[in-house]
Backbone as JSON, one array per atom type, in Angstrom:
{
  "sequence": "XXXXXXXXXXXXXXXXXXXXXXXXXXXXXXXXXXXXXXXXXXXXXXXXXXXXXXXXXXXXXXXXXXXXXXXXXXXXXXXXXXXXXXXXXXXXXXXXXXXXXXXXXXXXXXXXXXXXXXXXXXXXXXXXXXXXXXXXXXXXXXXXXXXXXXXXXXXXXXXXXXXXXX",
  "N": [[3.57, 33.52, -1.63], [5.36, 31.22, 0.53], [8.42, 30.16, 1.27], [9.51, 26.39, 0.6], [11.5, 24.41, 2.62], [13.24, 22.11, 1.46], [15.57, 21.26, 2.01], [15.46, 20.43, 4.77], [13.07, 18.85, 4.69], [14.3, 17.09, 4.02], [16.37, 15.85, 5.36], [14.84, 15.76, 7.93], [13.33, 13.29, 7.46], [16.18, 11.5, 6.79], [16.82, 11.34, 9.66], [14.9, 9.93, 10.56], [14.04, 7.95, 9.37], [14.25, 5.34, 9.68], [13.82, 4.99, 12.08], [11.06, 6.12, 15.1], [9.67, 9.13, 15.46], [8.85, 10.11, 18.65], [7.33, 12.2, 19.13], [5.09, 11.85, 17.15], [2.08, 9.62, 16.55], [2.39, 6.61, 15.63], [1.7, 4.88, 12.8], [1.56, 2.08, 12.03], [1.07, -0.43, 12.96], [-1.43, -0.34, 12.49], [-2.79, 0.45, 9.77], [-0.62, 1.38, 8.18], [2.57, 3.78, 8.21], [3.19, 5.38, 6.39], [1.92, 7.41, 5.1], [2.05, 9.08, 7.35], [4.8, 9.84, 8.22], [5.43, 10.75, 5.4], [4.19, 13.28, 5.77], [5.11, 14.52, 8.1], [7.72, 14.95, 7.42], [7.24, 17.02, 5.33], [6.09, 18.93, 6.51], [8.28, 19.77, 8.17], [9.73, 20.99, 6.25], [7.97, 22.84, 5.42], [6.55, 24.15, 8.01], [4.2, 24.94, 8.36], [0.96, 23.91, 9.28], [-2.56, 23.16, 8.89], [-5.6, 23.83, 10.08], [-8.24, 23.1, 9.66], [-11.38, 21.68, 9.91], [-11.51, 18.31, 9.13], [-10.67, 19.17, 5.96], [-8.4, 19.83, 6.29], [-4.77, 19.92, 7.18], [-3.38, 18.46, 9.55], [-2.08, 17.58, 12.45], [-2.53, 16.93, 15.96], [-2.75, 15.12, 17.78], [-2.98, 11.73, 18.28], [-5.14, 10.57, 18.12], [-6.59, 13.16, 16.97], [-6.32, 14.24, 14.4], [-5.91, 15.41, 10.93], [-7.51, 13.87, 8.21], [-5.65, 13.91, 5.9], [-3.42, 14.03, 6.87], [-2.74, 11.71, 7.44], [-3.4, 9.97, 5.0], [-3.4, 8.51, 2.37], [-4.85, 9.38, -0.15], [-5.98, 11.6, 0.59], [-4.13, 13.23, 1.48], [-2.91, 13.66, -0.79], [-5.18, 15.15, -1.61], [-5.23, 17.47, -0.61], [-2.74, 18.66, -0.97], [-2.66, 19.45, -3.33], [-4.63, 21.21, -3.71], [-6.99, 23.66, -5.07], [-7.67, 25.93, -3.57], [-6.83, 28.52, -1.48], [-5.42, 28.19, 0.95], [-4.01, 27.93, 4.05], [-1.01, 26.2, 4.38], [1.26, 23.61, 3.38], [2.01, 23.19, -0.32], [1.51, 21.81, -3.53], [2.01, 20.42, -7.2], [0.89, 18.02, -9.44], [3.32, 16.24, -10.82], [6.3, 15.4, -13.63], [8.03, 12.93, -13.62], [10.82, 13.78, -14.13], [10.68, 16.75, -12.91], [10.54, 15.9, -10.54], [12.36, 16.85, -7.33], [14.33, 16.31, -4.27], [12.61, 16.17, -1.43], [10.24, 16.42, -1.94], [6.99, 14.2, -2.71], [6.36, 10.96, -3.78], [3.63, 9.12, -4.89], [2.46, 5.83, -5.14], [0.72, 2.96, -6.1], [-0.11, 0.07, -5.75], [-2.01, -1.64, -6.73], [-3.17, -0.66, -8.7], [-5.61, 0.47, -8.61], [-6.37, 1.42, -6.53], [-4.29, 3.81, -4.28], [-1.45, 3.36, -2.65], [1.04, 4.46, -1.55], [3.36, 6.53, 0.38], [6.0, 7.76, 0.16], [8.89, 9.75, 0.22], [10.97, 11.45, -1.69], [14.39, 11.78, -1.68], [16.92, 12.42, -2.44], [18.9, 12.47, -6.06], [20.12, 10.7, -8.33], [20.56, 11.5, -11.14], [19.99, 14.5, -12.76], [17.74, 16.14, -14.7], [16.03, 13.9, -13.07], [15.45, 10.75, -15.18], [14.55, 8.73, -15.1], [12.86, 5.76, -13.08], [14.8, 4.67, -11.5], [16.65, 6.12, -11.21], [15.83, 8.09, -9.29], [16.11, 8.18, -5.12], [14.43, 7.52, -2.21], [13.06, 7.43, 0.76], [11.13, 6.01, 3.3], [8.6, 5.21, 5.49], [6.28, 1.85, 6.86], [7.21, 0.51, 4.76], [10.26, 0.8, 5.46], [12.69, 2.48, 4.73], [15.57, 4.37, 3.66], [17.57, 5.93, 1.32], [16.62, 4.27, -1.05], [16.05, 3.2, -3.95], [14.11, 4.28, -6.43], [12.69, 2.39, -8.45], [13.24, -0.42, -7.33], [10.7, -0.82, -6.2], [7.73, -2.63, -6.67], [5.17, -1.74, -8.22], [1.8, -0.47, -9.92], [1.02, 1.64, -10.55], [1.84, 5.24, -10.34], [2.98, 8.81, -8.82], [3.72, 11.93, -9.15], [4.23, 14.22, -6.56], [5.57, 17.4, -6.43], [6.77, 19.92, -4.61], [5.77, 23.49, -4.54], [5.53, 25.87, -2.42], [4.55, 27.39, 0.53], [1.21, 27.98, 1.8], [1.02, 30.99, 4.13], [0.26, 30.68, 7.25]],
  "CA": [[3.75, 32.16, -1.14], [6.53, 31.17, 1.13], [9.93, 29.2, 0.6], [9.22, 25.29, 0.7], [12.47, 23.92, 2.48], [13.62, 20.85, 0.86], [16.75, 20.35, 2.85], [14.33, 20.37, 6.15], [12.15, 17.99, 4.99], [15.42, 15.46, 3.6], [17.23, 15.91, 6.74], [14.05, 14.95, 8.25], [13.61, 11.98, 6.79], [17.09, 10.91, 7.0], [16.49, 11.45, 10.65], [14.09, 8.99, 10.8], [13.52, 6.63, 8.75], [14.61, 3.79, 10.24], [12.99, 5.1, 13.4], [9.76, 7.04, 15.22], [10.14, 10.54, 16.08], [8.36, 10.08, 19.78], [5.93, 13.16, 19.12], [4.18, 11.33, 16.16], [2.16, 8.53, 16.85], [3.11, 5.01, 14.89], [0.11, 3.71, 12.45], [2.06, 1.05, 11.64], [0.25, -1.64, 12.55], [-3.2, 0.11, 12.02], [-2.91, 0.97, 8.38], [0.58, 2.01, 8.03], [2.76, 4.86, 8.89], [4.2, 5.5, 5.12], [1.95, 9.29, 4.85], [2.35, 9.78, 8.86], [5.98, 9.74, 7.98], [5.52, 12.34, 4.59], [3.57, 14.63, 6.47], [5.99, 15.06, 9.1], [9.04, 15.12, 6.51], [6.19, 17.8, 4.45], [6.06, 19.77, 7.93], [9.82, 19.57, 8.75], [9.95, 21.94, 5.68], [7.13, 23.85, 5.63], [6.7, 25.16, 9.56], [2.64, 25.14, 8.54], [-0.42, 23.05, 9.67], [-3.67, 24.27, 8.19], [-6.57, 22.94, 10.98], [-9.39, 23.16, 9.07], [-11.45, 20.49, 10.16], [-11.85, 17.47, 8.3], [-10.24, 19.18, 5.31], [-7.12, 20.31, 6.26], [-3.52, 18.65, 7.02], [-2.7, 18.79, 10.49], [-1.51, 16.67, 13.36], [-2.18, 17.5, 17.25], [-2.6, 13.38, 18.49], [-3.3, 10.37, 17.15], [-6.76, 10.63, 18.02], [-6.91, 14.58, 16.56], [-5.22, 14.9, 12.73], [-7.24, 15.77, 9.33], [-7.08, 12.93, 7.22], [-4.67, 14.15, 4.82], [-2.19, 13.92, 7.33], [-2.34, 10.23, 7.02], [-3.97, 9.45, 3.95], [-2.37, 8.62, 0.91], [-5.62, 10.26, -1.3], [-6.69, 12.95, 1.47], [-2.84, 13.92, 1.51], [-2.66, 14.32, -2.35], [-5.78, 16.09, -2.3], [-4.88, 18.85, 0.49], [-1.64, 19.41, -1.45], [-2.67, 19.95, -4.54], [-6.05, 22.17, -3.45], [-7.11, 25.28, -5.5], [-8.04, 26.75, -2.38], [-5.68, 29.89, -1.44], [-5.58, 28.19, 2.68], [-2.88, 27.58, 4.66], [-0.17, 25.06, 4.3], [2.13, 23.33, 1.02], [1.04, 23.37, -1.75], [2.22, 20.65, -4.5], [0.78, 20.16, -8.02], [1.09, 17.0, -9.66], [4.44, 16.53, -11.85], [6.12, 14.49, -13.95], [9.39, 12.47, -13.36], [11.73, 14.94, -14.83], [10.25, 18.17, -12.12], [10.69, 16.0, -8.77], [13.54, 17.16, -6.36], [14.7, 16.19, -2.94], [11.71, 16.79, -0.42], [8.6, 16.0, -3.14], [6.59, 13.36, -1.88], [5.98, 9.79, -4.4], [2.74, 7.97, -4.48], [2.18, 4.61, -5.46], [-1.1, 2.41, -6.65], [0.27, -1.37, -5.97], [-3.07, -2.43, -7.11], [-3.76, -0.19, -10.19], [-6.54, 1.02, -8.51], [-6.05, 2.53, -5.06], [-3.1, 4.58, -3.8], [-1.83, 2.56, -1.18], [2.12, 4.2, -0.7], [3.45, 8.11, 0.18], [7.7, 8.03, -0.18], [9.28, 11.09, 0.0], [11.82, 12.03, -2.41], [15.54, 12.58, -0.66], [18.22, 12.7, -3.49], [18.42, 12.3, -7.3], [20.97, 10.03, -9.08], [20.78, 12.4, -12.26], [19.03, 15.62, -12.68], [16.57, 15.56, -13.89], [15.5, 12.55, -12.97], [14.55, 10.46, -16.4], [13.72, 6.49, -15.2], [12.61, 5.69, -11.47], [16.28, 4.35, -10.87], [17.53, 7.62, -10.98], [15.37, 8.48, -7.6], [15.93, 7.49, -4.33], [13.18, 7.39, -1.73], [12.93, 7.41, 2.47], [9.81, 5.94, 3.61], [7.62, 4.52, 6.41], [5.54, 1.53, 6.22], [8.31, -0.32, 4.16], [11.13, 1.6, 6.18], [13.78, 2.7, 3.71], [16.42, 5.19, 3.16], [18.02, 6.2, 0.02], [16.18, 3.23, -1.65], [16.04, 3.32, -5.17], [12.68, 3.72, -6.65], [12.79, 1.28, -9.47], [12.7, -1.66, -6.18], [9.26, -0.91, -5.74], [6.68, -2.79, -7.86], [4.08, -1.0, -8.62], [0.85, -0.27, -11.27], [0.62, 3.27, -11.03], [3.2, 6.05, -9.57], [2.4, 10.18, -9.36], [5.03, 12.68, -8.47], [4.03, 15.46, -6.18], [6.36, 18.39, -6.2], [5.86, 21.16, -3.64], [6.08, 24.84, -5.37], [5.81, 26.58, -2.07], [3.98, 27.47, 1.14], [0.86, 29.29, 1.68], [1.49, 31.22, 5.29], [-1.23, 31.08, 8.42]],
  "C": [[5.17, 32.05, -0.56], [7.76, 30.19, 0.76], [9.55, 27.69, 1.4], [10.86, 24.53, 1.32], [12.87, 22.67, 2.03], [14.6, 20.43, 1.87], [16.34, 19.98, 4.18], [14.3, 19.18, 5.88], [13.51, 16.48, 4.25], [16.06, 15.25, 4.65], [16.28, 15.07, 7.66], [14.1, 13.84, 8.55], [14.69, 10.73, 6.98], [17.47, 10.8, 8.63], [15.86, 9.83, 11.66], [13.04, 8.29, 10.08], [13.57, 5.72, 8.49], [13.91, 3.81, 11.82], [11.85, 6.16, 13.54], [10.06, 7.91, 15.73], [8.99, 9.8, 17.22], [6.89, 11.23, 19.81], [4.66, 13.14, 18.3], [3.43, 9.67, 16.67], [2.42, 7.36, 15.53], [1.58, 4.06, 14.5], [0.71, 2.48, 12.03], [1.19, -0.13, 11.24], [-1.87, -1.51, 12.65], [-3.41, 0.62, 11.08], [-1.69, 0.95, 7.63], [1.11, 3.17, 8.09], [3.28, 5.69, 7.74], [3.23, 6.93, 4.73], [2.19, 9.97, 5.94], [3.82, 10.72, 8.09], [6.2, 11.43, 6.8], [4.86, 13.15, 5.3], [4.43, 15.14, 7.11], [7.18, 15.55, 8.52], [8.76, 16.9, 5.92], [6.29, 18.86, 5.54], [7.29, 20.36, 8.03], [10.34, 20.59, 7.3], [8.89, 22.98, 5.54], [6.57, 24.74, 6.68], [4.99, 25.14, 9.43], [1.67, 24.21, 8.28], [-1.41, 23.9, 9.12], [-4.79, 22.74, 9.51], [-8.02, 23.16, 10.77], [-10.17, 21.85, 9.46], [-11.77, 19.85, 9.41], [-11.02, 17.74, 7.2], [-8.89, 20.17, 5.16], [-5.73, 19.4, 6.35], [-2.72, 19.43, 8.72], [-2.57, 17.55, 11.49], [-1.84, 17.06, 15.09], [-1.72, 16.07, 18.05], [-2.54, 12.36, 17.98], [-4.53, 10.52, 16.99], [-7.59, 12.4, 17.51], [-5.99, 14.69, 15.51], [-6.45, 14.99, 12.14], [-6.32, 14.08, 8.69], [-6.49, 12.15, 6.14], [-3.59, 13.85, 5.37], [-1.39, 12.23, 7.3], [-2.72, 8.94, 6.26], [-3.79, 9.58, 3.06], [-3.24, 9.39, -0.31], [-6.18, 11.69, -0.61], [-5.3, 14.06, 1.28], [-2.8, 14.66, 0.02], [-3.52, 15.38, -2.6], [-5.85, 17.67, -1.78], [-3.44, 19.03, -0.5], [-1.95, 19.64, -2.58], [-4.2, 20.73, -5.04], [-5.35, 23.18, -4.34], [-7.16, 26.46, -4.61], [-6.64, 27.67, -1.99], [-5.63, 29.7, 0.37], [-4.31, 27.53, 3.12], [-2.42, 26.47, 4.59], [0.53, 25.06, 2.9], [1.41, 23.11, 0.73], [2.37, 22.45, -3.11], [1.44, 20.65, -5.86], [1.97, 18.55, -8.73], [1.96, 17.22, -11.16], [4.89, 15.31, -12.59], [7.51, 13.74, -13.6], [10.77, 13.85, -13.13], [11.69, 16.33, -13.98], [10.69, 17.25, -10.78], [12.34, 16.25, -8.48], [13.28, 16.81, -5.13], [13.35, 16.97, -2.26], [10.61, 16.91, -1.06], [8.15, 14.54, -2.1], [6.06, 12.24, -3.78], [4.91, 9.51, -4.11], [2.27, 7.02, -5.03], [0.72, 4.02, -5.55], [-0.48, 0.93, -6.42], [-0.87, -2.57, -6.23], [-3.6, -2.2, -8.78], [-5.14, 0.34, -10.03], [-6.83, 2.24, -7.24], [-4.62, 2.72, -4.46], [-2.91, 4.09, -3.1], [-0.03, 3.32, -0.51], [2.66, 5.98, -0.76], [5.2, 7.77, 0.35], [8.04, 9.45, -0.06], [10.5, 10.98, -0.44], [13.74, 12.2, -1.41], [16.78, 12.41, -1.57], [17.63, 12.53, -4.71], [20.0, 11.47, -7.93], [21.26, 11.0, -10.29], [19.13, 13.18, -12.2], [18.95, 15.9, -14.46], [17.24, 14.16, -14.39], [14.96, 12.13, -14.67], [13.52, 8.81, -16.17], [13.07, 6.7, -13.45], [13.9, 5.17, -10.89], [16.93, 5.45, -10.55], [16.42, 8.36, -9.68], [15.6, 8.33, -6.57], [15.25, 8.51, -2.82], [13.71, 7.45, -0.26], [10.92, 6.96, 2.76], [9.52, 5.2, 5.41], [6.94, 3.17, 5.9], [6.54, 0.22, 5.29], [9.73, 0.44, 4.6], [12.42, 1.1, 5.15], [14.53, 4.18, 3.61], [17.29, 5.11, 1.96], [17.99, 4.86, -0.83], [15.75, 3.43, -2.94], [14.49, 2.84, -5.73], [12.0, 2.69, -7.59], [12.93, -0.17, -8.38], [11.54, -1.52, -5.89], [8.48, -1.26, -7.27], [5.23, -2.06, -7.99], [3.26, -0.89, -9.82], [0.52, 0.77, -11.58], [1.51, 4.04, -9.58], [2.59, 7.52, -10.32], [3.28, 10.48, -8.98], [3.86, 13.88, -8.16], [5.41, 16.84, -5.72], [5.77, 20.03, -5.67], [6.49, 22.03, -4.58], [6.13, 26.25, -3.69], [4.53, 26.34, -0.53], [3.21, 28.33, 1.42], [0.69, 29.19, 3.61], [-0.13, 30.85, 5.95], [-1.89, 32.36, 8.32]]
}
């Protein structure tokens, strides 16, 4: 498995996330753009698309991605596949394991996943509360926003472990 860059995908991020990279399109106001956003961050360290159709995590248009690419439960479930197929690879962690360039996801209902954050510093290592995080997102456009400001009913940590190649 290959090296997952973290500082990529924070640089990223800090890039733009107050604005739209031009080569992504902007779901903003057709769902929201808050996994567009991790994917591209998720990309911006990993160098690999997997174009499997339907169940992969890739990007060519707006009108041509997999569903993971901008779906807060399609995303979780392409990163944290058993499957041995191209792209990151994340398994689900607990506070205390995320680092810079992990991706957050939120439940602000308690029932459906509705928010993807990505990770871009740590107040204290590890991490022990959600104050000690801070976040970059889409969707609610934020940089080094402290994750303890978000209300929420349910919160997962995905932490990438690595990339599998093309």
């Amino acid at each position: 498995m290959a090296y997952y860059d973290r500082g990529a995908a924070v640089r990223y991020a800090r890039r733009w996330a107050y604005g739209r990279n031009p080569a992504f399109y902007d779901y903003e106001k057709i769902g929201g753009d808050c996994t567009n956003f991790a994917s591209q961050c998720v990309y911006a360290g990993s160098g690999v698309m997997n174009y499997t159709k339907d169940l992969g995590w890739y990007y060519i248009n707006a009108n041509n991605k997999a569903p993971a690419w901008t779906g807060v439960e399609y995303f979780y479930n392409f990163m944290t596949r058993e499957d041995a197929t191209p792209g990151p690879v994340a398994v689900t962690a607990s506070i205390s394991q995320v680092m810079p360039g992990d991706v957050v996801q939120m439940s602000f209902d308690g029932t459906a996943w509705n928010h993807s954050p990505v990770v871009v510093a740590l107040l204290r290592w590890p991490a022990r509360q959600p104050s000690d995080v801070l976040i970059a997102a889409h969707s609610y456009d934020a940089y080094n926003r402290p994750l303890n400001t978000y209300q929420y009913q349910g919160i997962r940590f995905l932490h990438f472990t690595g990339v599998r190649p093309e």
